[in-house]
N, C-alpha and C positions, 0 to 999 in steps of 0.2 A: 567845239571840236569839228569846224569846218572841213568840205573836201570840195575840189572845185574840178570838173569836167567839161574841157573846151575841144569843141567839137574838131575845130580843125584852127590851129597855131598858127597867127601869125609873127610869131619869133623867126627871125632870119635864120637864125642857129639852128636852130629845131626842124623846119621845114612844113609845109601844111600837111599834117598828120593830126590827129588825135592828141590830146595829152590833159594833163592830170597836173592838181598843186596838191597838198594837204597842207593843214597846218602848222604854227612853227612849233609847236610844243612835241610833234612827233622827233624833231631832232632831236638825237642823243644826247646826253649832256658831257659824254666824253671826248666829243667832234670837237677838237681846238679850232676848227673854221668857221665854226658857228657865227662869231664876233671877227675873225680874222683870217681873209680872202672866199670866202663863202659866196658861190655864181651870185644865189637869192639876193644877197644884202646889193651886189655890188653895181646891180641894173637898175636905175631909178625906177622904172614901170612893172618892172620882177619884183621891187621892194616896196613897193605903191600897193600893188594887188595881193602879196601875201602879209602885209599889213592889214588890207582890210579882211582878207580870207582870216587871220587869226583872231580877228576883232569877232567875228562873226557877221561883218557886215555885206559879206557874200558868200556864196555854197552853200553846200548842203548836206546831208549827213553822208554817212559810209555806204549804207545797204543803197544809196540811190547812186552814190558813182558807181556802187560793182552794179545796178541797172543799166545805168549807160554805157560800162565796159560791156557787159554780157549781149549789149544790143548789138553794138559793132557788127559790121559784115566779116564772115571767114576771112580767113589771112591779112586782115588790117595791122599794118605795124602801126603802134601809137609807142607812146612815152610817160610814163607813170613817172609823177614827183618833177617836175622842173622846179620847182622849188616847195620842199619841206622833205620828209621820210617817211620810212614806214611804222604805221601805228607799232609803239609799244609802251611796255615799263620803263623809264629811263633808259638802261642801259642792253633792255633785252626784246628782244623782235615777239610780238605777240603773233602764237602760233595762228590762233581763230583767222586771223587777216590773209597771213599766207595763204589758209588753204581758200578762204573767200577770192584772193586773187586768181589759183588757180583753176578755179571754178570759172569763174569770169572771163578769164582770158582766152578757155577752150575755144580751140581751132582758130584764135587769134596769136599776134608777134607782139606780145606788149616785153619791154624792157625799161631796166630801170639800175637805178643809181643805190648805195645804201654805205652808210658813214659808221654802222652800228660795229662795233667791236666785234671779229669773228672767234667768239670763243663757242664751245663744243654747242652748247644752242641755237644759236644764231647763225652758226654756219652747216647745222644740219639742215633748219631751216631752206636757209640759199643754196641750198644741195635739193633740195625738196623741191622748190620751183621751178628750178635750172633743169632736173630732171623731167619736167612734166609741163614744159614749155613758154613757162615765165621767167626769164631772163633777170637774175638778178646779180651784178656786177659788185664787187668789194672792192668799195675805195680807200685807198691805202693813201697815206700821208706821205711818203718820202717812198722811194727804190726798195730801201732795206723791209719797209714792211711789203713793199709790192710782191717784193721777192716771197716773202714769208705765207704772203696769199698765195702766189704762184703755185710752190712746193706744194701746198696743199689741194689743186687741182681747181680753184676757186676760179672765176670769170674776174678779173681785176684790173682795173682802172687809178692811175694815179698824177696827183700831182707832180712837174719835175721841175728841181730848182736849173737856176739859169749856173748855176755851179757845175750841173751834168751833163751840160749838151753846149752847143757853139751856137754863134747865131741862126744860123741854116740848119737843124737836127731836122732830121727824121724818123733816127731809129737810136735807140740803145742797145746795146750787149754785154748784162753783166750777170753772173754767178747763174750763167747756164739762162737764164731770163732774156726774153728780147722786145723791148720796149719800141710801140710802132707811134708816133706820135700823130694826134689826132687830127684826120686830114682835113676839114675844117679851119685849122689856124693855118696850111697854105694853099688850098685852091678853091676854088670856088665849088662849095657839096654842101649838102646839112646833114644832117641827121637819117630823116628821110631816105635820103639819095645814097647814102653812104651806110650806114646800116652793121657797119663793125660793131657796135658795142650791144647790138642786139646777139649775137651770135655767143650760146654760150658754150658753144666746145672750141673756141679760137683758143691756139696756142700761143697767142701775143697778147702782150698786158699794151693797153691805150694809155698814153699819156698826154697830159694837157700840162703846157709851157703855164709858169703861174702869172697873174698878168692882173690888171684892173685898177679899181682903186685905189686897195688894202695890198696893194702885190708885195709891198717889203714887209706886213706882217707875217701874210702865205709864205713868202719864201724862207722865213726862219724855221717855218713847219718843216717845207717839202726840204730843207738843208739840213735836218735834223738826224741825224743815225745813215744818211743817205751814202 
């Protein structure tokens, strides 16, 4: 049950920050992405390294990445999870982790990604962090669930099929929701520089065009109820 704490990214994506893998068994097992369009699988060098991070043939346990986080200098934005989630039971967010993140992350900008089903635990949870400065985003599968995170005042992230936007999107507007698409896939920014998805009282849901490998598997996902 590997975790792995890289001081500063060299992922083009990402930008030279901070960030964080854990291992793949922390993914849900209800994440249809897991196997089909998932970032992790789809990078040869992202699927290299958390292949050997779940092997146990690098990282290191939990209480020493929340060392590394807690060392951070004030206001460092970093990025928890570039590939894996957050520690739990199958389908449900271990609360001990949360508050161990929020602890960590004091007087830091850590933000982060999470696949886990938002039902009433897991999204107190991500109400829990969001409140008290750790950034935790709900990624929806398709609009129809984005929307549904939305309504719920959730910080939400989602995939969108090439059914919902033209070649050129930038933005969506549907059922009161307005979908900013992630500026990354047109200008030259990362993560870093850019810093939307760390922000969790935005009133825009981030979308990412599905794309990669696996893309016509993802897009029977993100085309689903959409």
């Amino acid at each position: 049950m590997n975790y792995q704490f890289v001081k500063q990214s060299s992922n083009k994506k990402i930008g030279a920050m901070p960030c964080t893998n854990s291992h793949r068994n922390t993914c849900p097992p209800s994440c249809p992405l897991i196997e089909n369009g998932c970032y992790a699988h789809s990078g040869f060098h992202t699927r290299l390294n958390w292949d050997k991070l779940t092997r146990g043939e690098r990282g290191d346990t939990w209480t020493a990445l929340m060392d590394s986080i807690g060392a951070l200098p004030d206001q460092t934005i970093w990025r928890h999870n570039v590939s894996g989630d957050l520690p739990g039971d199958r389908d449900t967010i271990e609360k001990s982790a949360i508050n161990d993140l929020i602890t960590a992350n004091d007087g830091k900008r850590g933000f982060t990604y999470t696949h886990y089903p938002m039902g009433r635990h897991n999204a107190a949870l991500v109400r829990k962090a969001n409140k008290n400065g750790f950034t935790i985003n709900a990624s929806a599968n398709n609009l129809k669930q984005a929307s549904q995170y939305h309504k719920r005042g959730l910080p939400t992230v989602t995939i969108v099929s090439e059914n919902d936007h033209g070649p050129e999107w930038r933005k969506i507007t549907r059922d009161n929701m307005t979908v900013i698409q992630c500026p990354a896939e047109y200008q030259k920014t990362d993560c870093k520089a850019c810093k939307l998805c760390s922000h969790a009282t935005r009133k825009t849901v981030v979308g990412f065009t599905v794309h990669g490998s696996q893309k016509q598997k993802a897009e029977l996902i993100a085309s689903d109820g959409a």
